[in-house]
N, C-alpha and C positions, 0 to 999 in steps of 0.2 A: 141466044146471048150467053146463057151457062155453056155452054159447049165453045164454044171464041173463048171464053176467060179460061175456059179448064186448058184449052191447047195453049194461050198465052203462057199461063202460071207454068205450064209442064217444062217448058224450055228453059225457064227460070230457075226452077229448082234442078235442073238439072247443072245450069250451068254452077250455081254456087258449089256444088259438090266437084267441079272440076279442079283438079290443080291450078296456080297460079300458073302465066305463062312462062317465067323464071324464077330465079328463089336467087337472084342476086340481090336483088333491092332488099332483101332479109338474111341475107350475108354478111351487107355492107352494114346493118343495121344492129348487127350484134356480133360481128366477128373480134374486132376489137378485145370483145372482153373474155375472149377465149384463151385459153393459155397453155402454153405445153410446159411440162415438169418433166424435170431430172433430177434424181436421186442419188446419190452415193455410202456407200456405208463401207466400213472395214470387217472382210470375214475371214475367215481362216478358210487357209487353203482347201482347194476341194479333194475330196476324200471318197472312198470306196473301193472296190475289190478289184485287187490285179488281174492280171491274164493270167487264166488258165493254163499254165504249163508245166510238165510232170518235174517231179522236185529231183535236182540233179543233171537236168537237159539244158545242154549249150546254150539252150534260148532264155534260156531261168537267169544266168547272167548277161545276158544282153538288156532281158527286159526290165532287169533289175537297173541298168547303166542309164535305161533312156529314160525311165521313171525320175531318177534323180536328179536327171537332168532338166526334167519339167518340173520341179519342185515338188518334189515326193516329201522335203521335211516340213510341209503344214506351216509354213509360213505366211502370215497374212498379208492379204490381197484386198485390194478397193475393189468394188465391184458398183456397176452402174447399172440402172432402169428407168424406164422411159412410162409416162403418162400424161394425161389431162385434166383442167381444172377451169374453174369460170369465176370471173371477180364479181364479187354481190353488192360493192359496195365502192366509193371516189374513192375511201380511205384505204383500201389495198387488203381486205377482206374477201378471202380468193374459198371454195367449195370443190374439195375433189374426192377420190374414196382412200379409204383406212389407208388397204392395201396396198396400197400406191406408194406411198410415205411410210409405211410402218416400217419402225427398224433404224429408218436413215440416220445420218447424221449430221447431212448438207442437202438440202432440198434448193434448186435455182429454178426459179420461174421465166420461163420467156416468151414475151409476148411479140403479139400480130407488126409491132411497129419494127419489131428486131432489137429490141431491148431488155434486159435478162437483169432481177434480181432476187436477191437471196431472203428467203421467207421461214418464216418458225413457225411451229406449230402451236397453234390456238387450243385447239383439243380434240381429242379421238371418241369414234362411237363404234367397238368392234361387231356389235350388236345389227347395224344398221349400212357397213361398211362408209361410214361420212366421216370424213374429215376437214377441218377448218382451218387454213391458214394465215398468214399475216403477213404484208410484205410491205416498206416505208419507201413511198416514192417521192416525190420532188412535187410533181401534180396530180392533182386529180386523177383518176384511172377512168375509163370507161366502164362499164359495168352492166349486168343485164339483174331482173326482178324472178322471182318464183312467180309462177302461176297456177290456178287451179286443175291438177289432175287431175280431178275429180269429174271435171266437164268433160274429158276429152270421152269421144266413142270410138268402136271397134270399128277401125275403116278412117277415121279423122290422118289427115297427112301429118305428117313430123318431121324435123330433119335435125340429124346427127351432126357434132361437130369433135374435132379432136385431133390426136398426133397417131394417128394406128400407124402401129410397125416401125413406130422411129420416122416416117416417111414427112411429119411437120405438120401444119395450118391443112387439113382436109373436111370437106362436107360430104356427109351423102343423106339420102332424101328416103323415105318411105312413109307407112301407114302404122296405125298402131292394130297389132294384131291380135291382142289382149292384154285384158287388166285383170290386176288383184292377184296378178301370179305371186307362190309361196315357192322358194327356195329350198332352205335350210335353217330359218333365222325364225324367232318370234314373233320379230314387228313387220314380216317382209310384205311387202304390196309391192312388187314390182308391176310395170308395165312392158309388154313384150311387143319389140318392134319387129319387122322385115328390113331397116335401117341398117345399113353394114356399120358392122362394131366389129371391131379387131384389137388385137394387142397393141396396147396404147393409147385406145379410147377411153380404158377406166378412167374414171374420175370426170370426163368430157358432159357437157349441157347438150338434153333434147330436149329441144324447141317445139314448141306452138307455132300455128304463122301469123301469131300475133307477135313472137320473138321473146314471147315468156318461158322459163324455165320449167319443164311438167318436170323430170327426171334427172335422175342422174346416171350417166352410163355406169353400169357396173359389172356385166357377166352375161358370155355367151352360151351358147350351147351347141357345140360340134365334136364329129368325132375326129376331125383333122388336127383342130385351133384355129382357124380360121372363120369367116363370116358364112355362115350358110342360109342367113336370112333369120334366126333363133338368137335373139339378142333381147336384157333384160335393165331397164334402168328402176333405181327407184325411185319412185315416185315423191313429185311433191309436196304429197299430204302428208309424206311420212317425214322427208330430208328436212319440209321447213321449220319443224317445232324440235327437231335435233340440232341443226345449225343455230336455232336462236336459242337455243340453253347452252351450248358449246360457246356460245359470241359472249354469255352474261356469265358462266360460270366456269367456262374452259372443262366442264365434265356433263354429261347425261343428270335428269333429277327425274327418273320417271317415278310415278305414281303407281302403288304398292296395294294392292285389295286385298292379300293373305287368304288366299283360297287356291283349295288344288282341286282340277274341275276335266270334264269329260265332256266330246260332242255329244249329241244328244241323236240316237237313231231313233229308227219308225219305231223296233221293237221294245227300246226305251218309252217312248212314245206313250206307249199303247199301254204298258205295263205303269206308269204315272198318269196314265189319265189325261195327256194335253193334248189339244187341238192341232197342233204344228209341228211339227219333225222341224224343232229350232229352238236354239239355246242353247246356254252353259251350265250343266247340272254338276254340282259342286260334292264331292267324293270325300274331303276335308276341309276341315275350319281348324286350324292352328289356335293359335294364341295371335293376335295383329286385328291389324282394322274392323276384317269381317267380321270375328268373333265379339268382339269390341263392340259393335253396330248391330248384333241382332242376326248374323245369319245359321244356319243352319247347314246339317250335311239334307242332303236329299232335296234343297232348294232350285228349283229351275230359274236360272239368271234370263229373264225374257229383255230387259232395258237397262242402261245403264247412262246416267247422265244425259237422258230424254233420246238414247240411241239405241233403235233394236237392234237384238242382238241375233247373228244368225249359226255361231258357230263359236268355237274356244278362241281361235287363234285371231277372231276379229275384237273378241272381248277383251282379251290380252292386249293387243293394240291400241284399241280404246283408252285402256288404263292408265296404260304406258305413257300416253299422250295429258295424262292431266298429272296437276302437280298436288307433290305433296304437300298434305294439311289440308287440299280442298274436299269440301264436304259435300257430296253429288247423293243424288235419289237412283235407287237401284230398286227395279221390281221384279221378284220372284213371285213364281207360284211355288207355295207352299202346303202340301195335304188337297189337291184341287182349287187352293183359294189364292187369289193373289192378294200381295202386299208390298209395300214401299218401305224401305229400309232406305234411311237417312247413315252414310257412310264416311269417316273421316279418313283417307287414304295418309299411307306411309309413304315410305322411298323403296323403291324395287333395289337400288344399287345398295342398301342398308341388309337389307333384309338377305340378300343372297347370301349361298352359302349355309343359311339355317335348313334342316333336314332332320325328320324324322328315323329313328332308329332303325337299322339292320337288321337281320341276323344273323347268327355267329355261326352259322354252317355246322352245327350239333345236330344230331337225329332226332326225328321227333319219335318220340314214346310210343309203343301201338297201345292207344284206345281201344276199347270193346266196340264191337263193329256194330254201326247203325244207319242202315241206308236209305234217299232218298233222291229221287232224280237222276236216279243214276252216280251217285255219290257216296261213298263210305265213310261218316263222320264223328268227331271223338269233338267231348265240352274240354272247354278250353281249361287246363289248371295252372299251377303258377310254375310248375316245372317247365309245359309248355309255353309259355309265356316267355320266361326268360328264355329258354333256347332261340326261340322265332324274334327279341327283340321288340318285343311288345311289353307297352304299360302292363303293369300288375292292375291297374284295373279296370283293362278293357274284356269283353265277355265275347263269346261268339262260339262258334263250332270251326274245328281244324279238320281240312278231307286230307284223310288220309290215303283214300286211292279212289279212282275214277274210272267207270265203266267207259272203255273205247269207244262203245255204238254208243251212247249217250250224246243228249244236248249238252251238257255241259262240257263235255271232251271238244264238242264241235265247236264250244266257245272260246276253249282254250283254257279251263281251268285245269288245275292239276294238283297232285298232293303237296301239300305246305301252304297250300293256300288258307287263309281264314274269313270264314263269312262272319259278320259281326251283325248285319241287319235282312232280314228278309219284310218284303212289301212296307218297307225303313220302318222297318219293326225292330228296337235290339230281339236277338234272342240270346238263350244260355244254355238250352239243350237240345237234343233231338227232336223232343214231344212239341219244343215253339215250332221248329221250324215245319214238320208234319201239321202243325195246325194252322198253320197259315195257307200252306198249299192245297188243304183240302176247304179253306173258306175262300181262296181264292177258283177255287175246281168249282164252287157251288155257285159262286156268282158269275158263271161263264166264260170268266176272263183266259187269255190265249197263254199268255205268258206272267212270270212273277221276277219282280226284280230285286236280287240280292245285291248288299255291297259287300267286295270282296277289297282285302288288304294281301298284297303278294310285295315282300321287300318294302314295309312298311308305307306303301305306295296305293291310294285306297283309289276304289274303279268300279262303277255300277255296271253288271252282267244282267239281262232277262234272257231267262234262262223257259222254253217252251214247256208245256204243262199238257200231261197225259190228256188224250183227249177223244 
């Protein structure tokens, strides 16, 4: 009888993993609220380097004739582009990306019925490439819902919609081929289809076949331009809580933690003492929230608003995503021990812009040479202090040069750099930083971990230990 139900159930599950037997009935079901855009903007004529021709040659004035003839004197021109968008809403509340719009000066939307009108922009997220628009229709619009990206899996079918290549109203169908893909952006969670995207999809809804929105198409990847099956939308989790600040504020309000922070490797790991190769170990505490709230440099961010955390650029996201003034529980381990830090966040969009001092490209002083690790290091004084764009009262050792065969070379330090903490120890001179390495040497440990400041930019190094 177990063996009957095992052969029944297998055909079962097999068949739910097949594709539908059309994907018209989920065409008809959300095409409607698809919509192609057109852009316009006024540029200045387009510009760059003549032909090549020796100065003085017959050709020199010819090409000079046909040049001006194509408007060589920079007189401005309308210029047009072609994209996609989806209505989220009866009231004419339209999602497409930045890029698309950025710039214009007459966006017309035209939709599935063959009806075209003119839409303003709500607000931009260049952060996130989303954009909001607005368009005032007569009736009701059709419209499609976000849905959770979150559910979909690697292999779940999806299907594309959009205007690629200027070509109008097209579908095409695939799988999702990964998630969580990173770009070039902070907050990016893309999802990567095999779904043909082409120029003129940006901005276009991938679909669920449930006919919920996971993504937003955004950016391919070819070395033609064209579709090669490398296609990236972003994802729901990320578009929906930027569309709904963009709808309530016409601007982004992300949430501001004030900390500058590093992933956390095995040999970090090992050298703090944690269980997991995972976290955000925090390199600075400004003056903001964190500081505000109790955190520390050397803290391993393991949770954040009941969310583990697996890496920098998921905590950053995280953040991003809560608003400012809410006050969220965040646990670090701290010295081996953890702890809960109660945190009231800022605004990211406030805060930017603020930046810890430089240096003024002044030589640093030669120090009396004192080596360790493969390192030649000089105590920090205030002459060097001010050259390198450091507080007068921060303390630490400046290397002034570093042995090639060394671990440290292999990590990538180098002279100008300042170590400020060994085993987040402050030190002030050579004899701290020798006695740390040698009580680190006696309790067997592999590696020891210094924080180093390069370009007023602080970054935990464990740096391997004679052995």
């Amino acid at each position: 009888m177990m063996a009957l139900a095992a052969l029944i159930t297998a055909p079962a599950a097999r068949a739910q993993s097949l594709p539908p037997a059309t994907f018209a009935d989920l065409v008809d079901q959300v095409g409607d609220a698809v919509v192609n855009i057109t852009t316009s903007a006024i540029v200045a004529s387009r510009q760059g380097p003549g032909p090549a021709v020796p100065e003085g040659s017959p050709l020199e004035d010819f090409f000079n004739d046909f040049l001006d003839r194509q408007g060589r004197d920079n007189a401005p021109r309308r210029s047009q582009a072609l994209g996609s968008g989806f209505v989220i809403s009866d009231d004419g509340y339209i999602v497409t990306n930045n890029h698309v719009i950025e710039g214009a000066d007459e966006i017309m939307i035209e939709f599935r019925a063959g009806f075209s009108l003119q839409a303003e922009i709500v607000g931009t997220d260049p952060n996130t490439d989303i954009a909001l628009l607005k368009v005032a229709a007569d009736q009701p619009l059709p419209f499609v819902a976000f849905g959770d990206s979150t559910a979909m899996r690697v292999g779940d079918w999806v299907m594309a919609m959009g205007n690629p290549l200027g070509q109008g109203f097209s579908v095409s169908v695939g799988i999702v081929s990964a998630s969580g893909r990173a770009l070039s952006g902070s907050y990016d969670d893309y999802i990567q289809t095999d779904a043909a995207i082409n120029r003129g999809n940006s901005g276009g809804p991938l679909f669920n076949l449930a006919g919920e929105v996971i993504g937003v198409n955004t950016a391919i990847l070819s070395p033609t331009g064209g579709s090669i099956g490398i296609g990236f939308a972003m994802s729901s989790a990320v578009a929906t809580n930027v569309v709904a600040q963009l709808r309530e504020f016409g601007e982004t309000r992300r949430g501001w933690l004030g900390v500058r922070i590093q992933d956390v490797t095995a040999e970090l790991a090992e050298g703090l003492g944690l269980a997991e190769v995972r976290g955000a170990l925090v390199t600075d505490v400004p003056p903001g929230p964190a500081r505000d709230g109790g955190m520390e440099v050397g803290d391993v961010i393991l949770s954040f608003d009941g969310r583990d955390i697996s890496d920098t650029r998921e905590l950053v996201r995280i953040v991003g995503e809560r608003a400012e003034g809410q006050s969220v529980p965040v646990i670090v381990i701290r010295e081996g021990a953890s702890q809960t830090l109660a945190i009231t966040l800022g605004r990211r969009e406030t805060a930017e812009g603020l930046a810890l001092g430089t240096p003024d490209g002044q030589p640093i002083a030669p120090p009396p040479p004192a080596e360790v690790l493969g390192m030649r290091l000089s105590p920090l004084t205030d002459d060097l202090r001010q050259q390198l764009g450091l507080a007068q009262g921060l303390d630490g050792l400046v290397i002034e040069a570093v042995d090639a065969t060394s671990d440290a070379a292999a990590k990538g330090l180098a002279a100008g750099d300042v170590i400020t903490e060994v085993a987040q120890q402050t030190i002030t001179d050579v004899a701290d930083f020798q006695a740390r390495v040698d009580a680190a040497t006696a309790k067997g440990q592999k590696s020891i971990l210094l924080l180093i400041r390069r370009d007023g930019n602080p970054r935990f190094v464990a740096l391997n230990l004679p052995g």
